[in-house]
N, C-alpha and C positions, 0 to 999 in steps of 0.2 A: 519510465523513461530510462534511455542506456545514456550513459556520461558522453554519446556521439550528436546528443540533440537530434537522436529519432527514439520513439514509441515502441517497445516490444509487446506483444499483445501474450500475456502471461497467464490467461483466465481458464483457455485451453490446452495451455502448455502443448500451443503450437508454435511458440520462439519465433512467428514470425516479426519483422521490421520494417520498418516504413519512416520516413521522413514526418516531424511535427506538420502537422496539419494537412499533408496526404489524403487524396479523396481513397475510397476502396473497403474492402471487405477487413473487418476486427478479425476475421478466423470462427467467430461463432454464426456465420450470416447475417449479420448487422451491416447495413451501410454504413460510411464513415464518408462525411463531409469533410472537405475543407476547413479549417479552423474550430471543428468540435473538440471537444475532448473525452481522451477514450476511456481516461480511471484516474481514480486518486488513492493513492496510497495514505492512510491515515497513524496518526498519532497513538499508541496506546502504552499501558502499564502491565509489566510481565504480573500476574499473581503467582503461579504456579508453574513448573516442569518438567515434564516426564518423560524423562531423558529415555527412555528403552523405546516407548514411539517417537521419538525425536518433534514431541510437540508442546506447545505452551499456552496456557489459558493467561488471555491477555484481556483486559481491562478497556474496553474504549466509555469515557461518559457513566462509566456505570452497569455497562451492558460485555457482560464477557462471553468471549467467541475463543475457541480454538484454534489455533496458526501452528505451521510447520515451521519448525527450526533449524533445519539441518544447512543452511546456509552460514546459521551465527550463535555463537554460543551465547545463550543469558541466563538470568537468574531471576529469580523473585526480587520485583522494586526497578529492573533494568526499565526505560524508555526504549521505546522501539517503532520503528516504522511498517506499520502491516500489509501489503496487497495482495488481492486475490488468493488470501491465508495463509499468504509465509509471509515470514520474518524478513526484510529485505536489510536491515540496520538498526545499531545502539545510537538512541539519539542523547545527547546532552537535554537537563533538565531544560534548557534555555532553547535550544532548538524543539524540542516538543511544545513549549508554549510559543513559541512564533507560529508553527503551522496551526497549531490549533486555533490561534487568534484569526490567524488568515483564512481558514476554512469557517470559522463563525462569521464574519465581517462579509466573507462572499455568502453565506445560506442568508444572513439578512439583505442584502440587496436584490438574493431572487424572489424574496417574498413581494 
């Protein structure tokens, strides 16, 4: 989401935008309804790196994935927000566990 309260579709880094909840095309040929939603940017913990590819193995749960960094500098131990495998921001201990609380409390309701 851009700070205008519309949706950038990031996955393809095709920068397109659209208004929250917007019927139409994500840019990967997905229909897009009205009130769905298109992505969630998740919580995770930097482990490592490496700064000459400008990427970092980040931590989500246990399960470490690769993310681009060339938007934000971190370090090993930074909180970070991840989508579609970059680095979008340095979150506060305290802001990492609210989304994370938030995204567990929604996966139990859709079960």
């Amino acid at each position: 989401k851009t700070g205008s309260g519309k949706i950038r579709c990031g996955k393809t880094g095709s920068g397109k935008t659209r208004s929250c909840g917007e019927t139409g095309d994500c840019g990967e040929g997905k229909s897009v309804k009205a009130g769905e939603i298109m992505c969630v940017a998740l919580p995770g913990t930097v482990l490592s790196v490496d700064e000459q590819k400008k990427t970092a193995k980040v931590s989500f749960s246990g399960n470490a994935v690769e993310a681009r960094t060339g938007l934000v500098d971190v370090k090993p131990g930074d909180r970070v927000l991840v989508h579609a495998g970059c680095v979008l921001q340095k979150l506060s201990g305290t802001e990492a566990e609210e989304i994370a609380s938030l995204l567990s409390e929604m996966s139990g309701s859709l079960l």
